[in-house]
N, C-alpha and C positions, 0 to 999 in steps of 0.2 A: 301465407308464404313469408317467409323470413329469410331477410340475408343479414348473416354475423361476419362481421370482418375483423380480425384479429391484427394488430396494426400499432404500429408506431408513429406518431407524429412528426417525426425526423425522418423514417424511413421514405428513401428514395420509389423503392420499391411498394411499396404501400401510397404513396400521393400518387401513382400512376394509375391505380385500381380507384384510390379514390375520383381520382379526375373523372375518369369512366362512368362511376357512376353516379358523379353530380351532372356526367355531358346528358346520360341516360335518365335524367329526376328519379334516381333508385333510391328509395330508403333501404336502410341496413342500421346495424346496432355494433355500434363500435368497441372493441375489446382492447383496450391497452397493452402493450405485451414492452418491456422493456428493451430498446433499439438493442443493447449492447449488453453482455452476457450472454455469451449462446450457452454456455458449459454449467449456467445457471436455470434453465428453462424449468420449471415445474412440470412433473410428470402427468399431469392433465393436458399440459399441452403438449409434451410431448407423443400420448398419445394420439393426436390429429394431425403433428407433423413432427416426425421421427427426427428433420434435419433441423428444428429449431427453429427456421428462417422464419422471415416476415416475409408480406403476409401469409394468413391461411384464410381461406372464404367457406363459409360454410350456406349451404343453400338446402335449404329443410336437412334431409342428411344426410347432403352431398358435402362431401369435404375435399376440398381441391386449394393447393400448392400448387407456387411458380407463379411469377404476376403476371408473364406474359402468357400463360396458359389460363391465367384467370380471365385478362384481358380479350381471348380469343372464347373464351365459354358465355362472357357476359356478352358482347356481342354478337353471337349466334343466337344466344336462347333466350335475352332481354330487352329484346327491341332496338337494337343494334347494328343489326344486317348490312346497312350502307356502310356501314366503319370500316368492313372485314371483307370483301367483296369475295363473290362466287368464283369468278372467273380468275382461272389459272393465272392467267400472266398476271392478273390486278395483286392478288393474291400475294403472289411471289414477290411481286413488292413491299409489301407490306410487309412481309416475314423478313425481306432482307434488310430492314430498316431493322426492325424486332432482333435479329441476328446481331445484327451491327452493333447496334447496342450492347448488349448482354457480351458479346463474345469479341469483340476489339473494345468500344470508347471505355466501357466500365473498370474493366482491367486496368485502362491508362491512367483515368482521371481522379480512382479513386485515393491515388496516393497523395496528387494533390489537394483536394478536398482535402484531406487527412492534414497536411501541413498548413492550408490555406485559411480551414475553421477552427475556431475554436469548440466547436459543440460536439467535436468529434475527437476520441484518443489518439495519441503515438502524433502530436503533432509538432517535436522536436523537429527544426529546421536544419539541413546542412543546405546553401549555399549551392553548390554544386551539384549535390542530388535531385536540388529541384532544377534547375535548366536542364537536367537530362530527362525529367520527368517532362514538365513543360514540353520540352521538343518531343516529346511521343507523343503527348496529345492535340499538338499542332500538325505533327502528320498524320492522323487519324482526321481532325476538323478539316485537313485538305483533300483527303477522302470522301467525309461523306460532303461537302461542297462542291463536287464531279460530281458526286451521284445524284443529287437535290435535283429535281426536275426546273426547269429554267422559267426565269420569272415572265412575265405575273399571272404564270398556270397558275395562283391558289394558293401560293405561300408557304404551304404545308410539303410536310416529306413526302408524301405522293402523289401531290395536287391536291383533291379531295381530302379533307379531315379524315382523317382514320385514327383507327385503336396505336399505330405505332406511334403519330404526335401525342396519344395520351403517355406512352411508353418514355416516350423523349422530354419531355415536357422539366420535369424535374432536373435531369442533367445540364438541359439547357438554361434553367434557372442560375443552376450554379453556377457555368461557364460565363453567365452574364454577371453576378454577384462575385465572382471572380477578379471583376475587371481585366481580364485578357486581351489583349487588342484585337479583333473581331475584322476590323477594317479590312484585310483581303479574303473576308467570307461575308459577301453583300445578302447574298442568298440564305446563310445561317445568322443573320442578321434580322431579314425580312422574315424569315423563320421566328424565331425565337419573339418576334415584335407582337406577330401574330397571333403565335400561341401563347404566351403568357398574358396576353389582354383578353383572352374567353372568359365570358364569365363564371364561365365551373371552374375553370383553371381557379380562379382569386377567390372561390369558394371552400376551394378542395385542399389548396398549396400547404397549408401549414404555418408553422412558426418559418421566421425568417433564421438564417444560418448568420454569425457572428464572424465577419473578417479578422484576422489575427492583423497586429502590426506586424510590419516586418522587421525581422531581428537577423540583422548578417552575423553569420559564426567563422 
């Protein structure tokens, strides 16, 4: 049995799948695909994922898109099961982290990222743009810090390790190479402490991302 993972070493989306499956000791066979150029993809790959993205997981030949549907496949069917829990309510937590993610913090954070690294394009600063960027994604971190379950259940977004701290893991990377002030998210604090000192995490992470100086315009 063989798992192929198609993958970028920058890609946010891709060290979440890896994290998974260094938490899981999976081997897999790593395929390089270039972070940036979607409109350049080679038609080999585009045949196994029409939309381009990173990653793609292929499992004998199964071909499955979407990290957090990877993240939910490899934890059902690769020795995973406590990551992903059975029971509904447990469940639903985890999805709502998974949610949360994807569909509010990435939207917000990615613009700064974009201004913040260098390793990444369009990162032309205006001054202005970024405090209003900034201020969306401090009301997003004041969000999920409500929803954090209260310390010292565990540390983790659910209590329990799960597949969404592998999901989160990277973002919060950033947020912390950021330099943000953090101070009134004690909880995304203890968070962030916790998971980025696993050791799949310092296995799986990648290259480190490049702070830009900052340049007022």
């Amino acid at each position: 049995m063989t798992l192929i993972l198609y993958e970028s070493a920058l890609s946010s989306n891709a060290q979440k799948v890896r994290f998974l499956l260094a938490e899981l000791d999976l081997a897999y066979e790593s395929r390089e695909v270039a972070m940036f150029g979607i409109g350049t993809r080679s038609p080999e790959y585009l045949a196994i994922n029409p939309f381009g993205l990173l990653p793609t997981l292929i499992d004998n030949d199964f071909v499955l898109t979407e990290s957090n549907t990877i993240l939910r496949y490899l934890a059902e069917t690769k020795g995973g099961e406590e990551l992903y829990p059975r029971s509904p309510k447990l469940r639903a937590g985890v999805d709502r982290m998974l949610d949360t993610l994807g569909c509010t913090m990435r939207p917000r954070i990615a613009p700064l990222e974009r201004r913040r690294f260098s390793n990444f394009p369009h990162g032309v600063r205006d001054a202005e743009d970024e405090r209003k960027i900034e201020a969306n994604v401090r009301t997003c971190l004041d969000g999920v810090e409500a929803i954090l379950p209260p310390l010292p259940a565990g540390g983790f977004a659910c209590g329990p390790f799960s597949i969404a701290d592998c999901a989160w893991a990277p973002t919060l990377r950033r947020v912390v190479e950021m330099e943000l002030d953090l101070s009134p998210y004690p909880k995304i604090i203890t968070w962030a402490e916790q998971l980025l000192a696993r050791p799949a995490w310092q296995r799986s992470k990648g290259p480190d991302l490049e702070l830009r100086a900052w340049v007022e315009e």
